[in-house]
N, C-alpha and C positions, 0 to 999 in steps of 0.2 A: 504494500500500500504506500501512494505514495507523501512524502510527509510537504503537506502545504502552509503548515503551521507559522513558514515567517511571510506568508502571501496573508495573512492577516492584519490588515493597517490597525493602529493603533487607535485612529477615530471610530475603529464600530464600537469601541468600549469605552469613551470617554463622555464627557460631558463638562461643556463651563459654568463656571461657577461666578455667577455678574457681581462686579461691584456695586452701589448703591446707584451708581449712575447709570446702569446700565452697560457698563464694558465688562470684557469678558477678564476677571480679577487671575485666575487661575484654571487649570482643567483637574478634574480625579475620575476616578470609575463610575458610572454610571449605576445605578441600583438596576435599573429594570433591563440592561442592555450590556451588563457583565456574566459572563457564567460563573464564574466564580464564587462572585458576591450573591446570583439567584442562589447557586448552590447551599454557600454558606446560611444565606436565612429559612430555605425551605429545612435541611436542617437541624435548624436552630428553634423553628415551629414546630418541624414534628418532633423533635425529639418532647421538645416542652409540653407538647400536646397528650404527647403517651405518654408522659412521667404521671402527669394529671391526674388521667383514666384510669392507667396500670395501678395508681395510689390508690385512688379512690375506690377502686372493684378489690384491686389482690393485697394492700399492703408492699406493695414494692417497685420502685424505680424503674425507669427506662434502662438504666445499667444492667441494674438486677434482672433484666427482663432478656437483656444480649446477653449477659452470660448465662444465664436458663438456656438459650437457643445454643450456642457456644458449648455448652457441655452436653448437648442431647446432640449433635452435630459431632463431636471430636469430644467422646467421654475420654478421661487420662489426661486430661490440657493441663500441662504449666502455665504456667502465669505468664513467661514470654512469649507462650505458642498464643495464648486466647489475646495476647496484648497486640503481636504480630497481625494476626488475622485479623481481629474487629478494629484496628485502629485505634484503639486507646493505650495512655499510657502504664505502664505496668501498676505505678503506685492507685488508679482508680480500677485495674481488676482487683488488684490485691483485698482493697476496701471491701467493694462488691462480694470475692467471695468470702470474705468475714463476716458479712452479712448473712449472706445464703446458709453459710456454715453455722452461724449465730441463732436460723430460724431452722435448723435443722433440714435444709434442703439441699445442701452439698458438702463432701465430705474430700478430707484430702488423706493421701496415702505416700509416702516417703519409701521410695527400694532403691531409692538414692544411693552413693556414697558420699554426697553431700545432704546431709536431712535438713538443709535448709529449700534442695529441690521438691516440689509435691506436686503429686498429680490427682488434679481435681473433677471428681462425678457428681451425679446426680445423687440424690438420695430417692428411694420409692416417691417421699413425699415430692422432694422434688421435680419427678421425673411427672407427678400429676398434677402439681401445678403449672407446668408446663402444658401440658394438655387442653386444659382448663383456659389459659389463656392465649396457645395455640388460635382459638375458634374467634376470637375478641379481634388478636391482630388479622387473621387474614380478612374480618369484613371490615377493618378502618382500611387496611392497606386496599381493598377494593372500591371501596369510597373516594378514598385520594386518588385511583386510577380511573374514576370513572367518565366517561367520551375515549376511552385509551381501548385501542383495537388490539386483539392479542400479538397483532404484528410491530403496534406501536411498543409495547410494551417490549415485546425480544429488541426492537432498533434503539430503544429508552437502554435497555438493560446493556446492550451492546453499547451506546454513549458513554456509561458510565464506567464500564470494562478498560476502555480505552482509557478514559480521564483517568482513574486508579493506573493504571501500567505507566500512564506518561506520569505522575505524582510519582510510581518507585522509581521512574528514568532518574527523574528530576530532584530527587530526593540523593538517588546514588552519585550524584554529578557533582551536589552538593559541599562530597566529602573532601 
């Protein structure tokens, strides 16, 4: 494929910013016309929006809610493996699963020779609260998808693939 990414002028994401008089004082990213910044608030709503729900219905966080999926997905995750994958930072899995483990819903096992490594499951209980709110996410996630054709949604899901792969390019480039 080929990469058109500097055929992108810098005016499709910009936007001025007038002075009092009307002249254009400075440019920054535009809200409605940066992906980025879409990205970052949609987000920044949903997650807030499931924190909300997931509290109000189960007793636990949108965290708590990815690491439920996270350990029914990849049971045995270290804490760098679940931090790697979902994108958060180690110190808020770690929290997370002290919570889960705190409410009895995940458990960790050390066969380490470092027992400070541990690999964290489900517990029964956890694995049914999982279940439980299984049914809750997939009909918000089909509310937020709704006018979205199943074709829309594999080319959405493909959009996002790509942005993720170019984030680890751009991340590794970093170093």
């Amino acid at each position: 494929m080929a990469d058109n990414s500097q055929d992108l002028p810098d005016s499709m994401f910009l936007v001025g910013v007038p002075n009092d008089d009307g002249s254009v004082a400075s440019e920054t990213l535009g809200f409605s016309r940066t992906p980025t910044v879409l990205l970052n608030f949609a987000a920044n709503r949903f997650t807030r929006s499931a924190a909300r729900v997931y509290q109000d219905r189960f007793g636990i966080g949108a965290m708590d809610w990815r690491m439920l999926v996270m350990l029914t997905r990849v049971p045995g995750s270290s804490v760098a493996t679940a931090s790697k994958t979902i994108g958060i930072d180690k110190a808020a899995v770690s929290r997370s699963l002290r919570r889960l483990e705190g409410a009895g819903l995940a458990e960790a096992k050390s066969d380490h020779p470092d027992p400070r490594r541990k690999d964290w499951s489900l517990t029964p209980k956890g694995k049914a609260l999982h279940d439980d709110m299984l049914a809750l996410a997939l009909n918000r996630q089909k509310k937020l998808l709704a006018g979205f054709s199943p074709q829309d949604v594999e080319q959405f899901n493909d959009y996002l693939r790509r942005f993720l792969a170019n984030l680890d390019d751009l991340n590794d480039s970093d170093d």
